[in-house]
C-alpha positions in Angstrom: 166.9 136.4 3.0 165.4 135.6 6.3 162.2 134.1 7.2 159.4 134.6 8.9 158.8 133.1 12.2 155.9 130.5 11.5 152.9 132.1 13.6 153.4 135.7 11.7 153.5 133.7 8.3 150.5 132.1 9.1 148.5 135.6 10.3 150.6 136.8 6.5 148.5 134.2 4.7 145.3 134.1 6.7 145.2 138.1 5.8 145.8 137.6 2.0 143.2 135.0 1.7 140.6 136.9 3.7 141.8 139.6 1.5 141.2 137.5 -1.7 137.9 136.3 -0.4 136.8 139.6 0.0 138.0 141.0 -3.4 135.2 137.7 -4.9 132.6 138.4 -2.8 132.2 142.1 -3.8 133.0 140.7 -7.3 130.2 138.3 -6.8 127.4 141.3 -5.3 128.5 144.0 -8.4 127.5 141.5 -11.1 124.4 140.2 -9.4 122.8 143.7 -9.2 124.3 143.7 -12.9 121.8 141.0 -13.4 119.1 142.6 -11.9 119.4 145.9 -13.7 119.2 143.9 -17.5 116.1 141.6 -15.9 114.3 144.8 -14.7 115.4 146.5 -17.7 114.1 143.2 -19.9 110.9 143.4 -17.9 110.2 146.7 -18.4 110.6 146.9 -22.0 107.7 147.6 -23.8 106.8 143.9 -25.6 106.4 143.4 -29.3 104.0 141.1 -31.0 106.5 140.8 -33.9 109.9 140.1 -32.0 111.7 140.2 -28.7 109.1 139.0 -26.9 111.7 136.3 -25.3 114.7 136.7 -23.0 116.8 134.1 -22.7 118.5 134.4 -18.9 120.5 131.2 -19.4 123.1 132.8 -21.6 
C-alpha cells in the first residue's frame, strides 16, 4: 500500500470534514423549518375550550 504524501492527506481530510460539516448543517436547517411548520401548524389550529389548548414545544 503506499501512502500519501503528508500535504495531500491533509487537503484528503480537510475536504471530508468540510464535507461532514456540511452534510450537519443542512441536517440542522431541514429540521428547523420542520419545527416551524408543526409551530405554525399548532398556531393555526382552531383552539378548543375542552382540550388541546396546550402545546408543549419542549418535547
Amino acid at each position: 500500500m503506499t501512502s500519501l504524501p503528508a500535504g495531500i492527506a491533509a487537503e484528503q481530510a480537510l475536504t471530508r470534514q468540510n464535507v461532514a460539516l456540511s452534510v450537519i448543517k443542512q441536517s440542522n436547517e431541514q429540521q428547523q423549518k420542520l419545527v416551524e411548520i408543526i409551530a405554525d401548524a399548532a398556531r393555526s389550529a382552531p383552539v378548543s375550550s375542552a382540550r388541546g389548548s396546550n402545546v408543549n414545544f419542549s418535547a
